[in-house]
N, C-alpha and C positions, 0 to 999 in steps of 0.2 A: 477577374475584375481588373479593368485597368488603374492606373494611376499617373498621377499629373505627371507632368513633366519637372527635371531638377537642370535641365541642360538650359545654356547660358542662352540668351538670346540672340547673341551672333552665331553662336555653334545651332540654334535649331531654326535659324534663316539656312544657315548649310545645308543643312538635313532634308529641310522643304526643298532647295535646289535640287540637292541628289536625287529626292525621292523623285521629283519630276522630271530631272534632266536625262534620268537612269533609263537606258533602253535594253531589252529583255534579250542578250545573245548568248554564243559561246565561240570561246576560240581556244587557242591550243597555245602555250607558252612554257620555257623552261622553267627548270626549279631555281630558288633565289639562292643566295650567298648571303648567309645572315651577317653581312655591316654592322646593324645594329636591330636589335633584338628586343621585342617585349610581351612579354606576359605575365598573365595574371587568373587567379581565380575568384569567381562570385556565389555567395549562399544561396545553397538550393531553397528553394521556398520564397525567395523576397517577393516573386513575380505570382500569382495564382494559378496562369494555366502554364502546366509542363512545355507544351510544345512554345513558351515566347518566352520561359526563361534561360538564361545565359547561368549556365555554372564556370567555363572556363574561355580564356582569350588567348590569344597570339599573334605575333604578327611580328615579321624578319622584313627588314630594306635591304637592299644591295645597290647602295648609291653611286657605286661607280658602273654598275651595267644597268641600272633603270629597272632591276628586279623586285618587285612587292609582291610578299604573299602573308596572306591572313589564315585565321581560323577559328572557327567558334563554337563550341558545344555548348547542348539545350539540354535539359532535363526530361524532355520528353520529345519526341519523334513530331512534327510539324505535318498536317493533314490541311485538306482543302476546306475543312472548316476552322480551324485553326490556324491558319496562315497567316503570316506578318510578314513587315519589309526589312532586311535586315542589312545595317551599316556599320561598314567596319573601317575607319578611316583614322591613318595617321597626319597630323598636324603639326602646330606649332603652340607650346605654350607663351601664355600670358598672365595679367597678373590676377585674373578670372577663370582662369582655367585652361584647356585644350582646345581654344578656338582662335589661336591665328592662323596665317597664312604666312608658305603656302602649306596647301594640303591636300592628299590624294588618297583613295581608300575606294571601296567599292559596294556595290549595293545588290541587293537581290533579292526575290521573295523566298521566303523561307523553306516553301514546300516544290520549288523548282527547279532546275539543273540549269537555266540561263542566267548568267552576271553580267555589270559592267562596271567598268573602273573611270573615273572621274579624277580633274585633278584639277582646283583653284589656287588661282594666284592674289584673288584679292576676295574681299566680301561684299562683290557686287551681284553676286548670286547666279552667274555666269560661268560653266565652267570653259576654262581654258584650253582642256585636252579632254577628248574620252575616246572609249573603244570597247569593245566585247573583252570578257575576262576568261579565263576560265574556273569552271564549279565541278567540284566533287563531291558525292553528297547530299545532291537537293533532299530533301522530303528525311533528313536520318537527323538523328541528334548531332553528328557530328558531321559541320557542313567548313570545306577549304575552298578558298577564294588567291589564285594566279595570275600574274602578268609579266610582261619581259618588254619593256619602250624604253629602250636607251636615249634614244629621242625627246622624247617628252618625261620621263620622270627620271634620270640620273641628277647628279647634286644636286637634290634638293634638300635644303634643311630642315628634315624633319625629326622633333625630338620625344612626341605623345601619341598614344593611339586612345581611342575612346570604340566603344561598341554598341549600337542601340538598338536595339527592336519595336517597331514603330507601329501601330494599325496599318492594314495597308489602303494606301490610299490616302492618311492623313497621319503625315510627320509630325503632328500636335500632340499625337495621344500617345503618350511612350508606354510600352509595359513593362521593358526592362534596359537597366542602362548600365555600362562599366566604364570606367574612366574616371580622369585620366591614368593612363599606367606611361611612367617612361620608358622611351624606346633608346634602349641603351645599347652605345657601342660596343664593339667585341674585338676584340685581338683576333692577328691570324699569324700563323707560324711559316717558316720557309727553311732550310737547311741547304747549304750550297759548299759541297767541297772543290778545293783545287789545290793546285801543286801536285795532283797526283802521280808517280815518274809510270812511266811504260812499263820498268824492268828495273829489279831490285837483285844485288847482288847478296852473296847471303852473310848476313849479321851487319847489313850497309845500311844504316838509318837515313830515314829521311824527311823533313817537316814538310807538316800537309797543314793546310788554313780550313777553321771550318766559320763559315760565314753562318749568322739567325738572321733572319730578317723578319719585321711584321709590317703587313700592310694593311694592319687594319685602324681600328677606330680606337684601340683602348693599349695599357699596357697590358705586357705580356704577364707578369711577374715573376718570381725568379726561374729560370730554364736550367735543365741540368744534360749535359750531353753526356752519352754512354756508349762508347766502343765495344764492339763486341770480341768474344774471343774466337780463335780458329788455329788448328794445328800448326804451330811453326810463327803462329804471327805474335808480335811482341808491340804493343802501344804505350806512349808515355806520353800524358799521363789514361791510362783509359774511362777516367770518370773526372767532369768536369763542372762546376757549379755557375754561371754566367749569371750579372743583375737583370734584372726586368728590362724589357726593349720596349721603348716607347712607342708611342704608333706615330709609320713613316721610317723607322729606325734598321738598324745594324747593330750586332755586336759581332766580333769575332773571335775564334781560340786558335792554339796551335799545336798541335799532340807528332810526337816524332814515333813513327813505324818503323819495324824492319822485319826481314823473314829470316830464319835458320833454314839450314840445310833439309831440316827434318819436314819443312810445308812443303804442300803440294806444289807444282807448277803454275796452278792459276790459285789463287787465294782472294776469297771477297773479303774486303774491310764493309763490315756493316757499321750505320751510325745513326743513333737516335737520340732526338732532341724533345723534351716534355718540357712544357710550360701548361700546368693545372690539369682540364683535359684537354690541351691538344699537343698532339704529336706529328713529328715530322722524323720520318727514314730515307737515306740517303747511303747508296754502295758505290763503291769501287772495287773492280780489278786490279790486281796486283801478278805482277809476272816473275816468278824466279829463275834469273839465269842459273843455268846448270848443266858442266860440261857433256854432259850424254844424257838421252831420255830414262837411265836407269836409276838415276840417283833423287834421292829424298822422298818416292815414290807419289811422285807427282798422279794426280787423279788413277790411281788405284781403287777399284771397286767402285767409283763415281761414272763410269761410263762413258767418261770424258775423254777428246782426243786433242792430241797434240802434235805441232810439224815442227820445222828448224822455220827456221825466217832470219836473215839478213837483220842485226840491229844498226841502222845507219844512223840514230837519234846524234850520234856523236859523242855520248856519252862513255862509248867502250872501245869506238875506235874501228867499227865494224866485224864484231863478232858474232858467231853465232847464237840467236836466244829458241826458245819454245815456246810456241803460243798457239793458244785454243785453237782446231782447224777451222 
């Protein structure tokens, strides 16, 4: 059975647009970069028949490449007697709800494998942009909805997604609805060494920079960088605690290496940076001069080869070093 509708009156003039503006294709688009993130879950049973109720949502923006991608599971698998229209759009709240502008999301019937994605700028029931989407999924409980227009859907300010399942053919009669849920920003992590020298003479320290960066939408919270160890290599400090990086931000550290006699000839400084779940790894090569290929037993049992090479860095004056062939 169905049941009335609870969506605002400006959000279900949208809904009648989409429903009507929505033309049935497919296309092909990348995967998004979740900017900003939202999901949520809905009670199985609010809706009466399995194939139009919604148990869970999702939906990722990537507002700086124009990336949307949604997602929505039913409770029951969606048939050609069962079929509905289903909308999955993020917006903008108000002090009503998840019906401003602007707003872009996509439409499709439920039991089909063609979508399309739609995007208003005002609530004159006209959309601004559209295009074929792509769908995975049609006719299963668990139906994904893609697109990639840098062009038409990068910065836009979008902070709500809602989800509705609609009769098809009439965006009046809802039989199941989610929203609003916040679409909320996400930090992203970055690790950037430098100062790295060419060639380390042994027991010769030397400071390296290691830059965090986030470019994304939230902060990071606290980051902890961890150097790894390796035969011969010496880091101070190897374990470093940095505050939260805002988003847009930088922080930097500065840890001083060196090698003994006893490292190999080629030595990776591994370095990883964890802010919650996400991580960022970042290596570097390290070279140890050493007067003949006999000593410290440079890549021994690694399979590894080594020649002489000129070092003209100016560092040593132009001596002889060994480096990878």
């Amino acid at each position: 059975m169905s049941r009335s509708s609870s969506v605002p009156p400006a959000r279900r003039a949208s809904l009648l647009a989409f429903a009507a503006a929505t033309a049935v294709g497919l296309a092909t688009a990348s995967a998004a970069d979740a900017n900003f993130l939202a999901t949520a879950t809905d009670p199985a049973g609010d809706a009466a028949d399995p194939a139009r109720d919604i148990t869970a949502v999702a939906m990722s923006y990537d507002r700086r490449g124009g990336e949307l991608l949604g997602a929505i599971r039913f409770r029951g698998e969606p048939a050609e007697g069962t079929r509905s229209f289903v909308t999955l759009v993020a917006g903008t709240r108000t002090a009503t709800g998840c019906n401003g502008y602007p707003a872009a999301g996509f439409g499709s019937y439920s039991d089909e494998y063609g979508a399309s994605w739609l995007r208003f700028d005002d609530g004159g029931g006209t959309a601004a942009a559209k295009g074929d989407a792509d769908k995975r999924g049609g006719g299963t409980t668990v139906q994904r909805f893609e697109i990639a227009d840098r062009g038409q859907l990068a910065g836009r300010k979008l902070d709500c997604v809602t989800a509705t399942v609609t009769e098809a053919g009439n965006a009046a009669n809802v039989y199941d609805a989610v929203g609003p849920i916040a679409l909320v920003g996400q930090p992203s992590l970055a690790l950037r060494l430098s100062g790295v020298p060419r060639v380390l003479s042994p027991g010769r320290s030397r400071k390296l920079r290691l830059t965090i960066s986030n470019a994304g939408d939230a902060p990071t919270g606290r980051v902890r960088l961890r150097l790894g160890s390796a035969r011969g290599l010496k880091a101070s400090p190897r374990s470093i605690s940095l505050k939260s990086v805002t988003a847009g931000g930088t922080r930097t550290a500065t840890v001083r290496v060196s090698l003994s006699a006893r490292a190999r000839t080629t030595t990776t400084l591994k370095v990883t940076a964890t802010a919650g779940a996400l991580q960022a790894r970042q290596q570097a090569d390290l070279f140890l001069r050493k007067p003949s290929s006999g000593g410290g037993g440079g890549g021994r049992g690694t399979g590894s080869c080594v020649r002489y090479q000129a070092d003209l860095s100016g560092e040593s004056g132009g001596s002889l070093i060994l480096v990878p062939c």
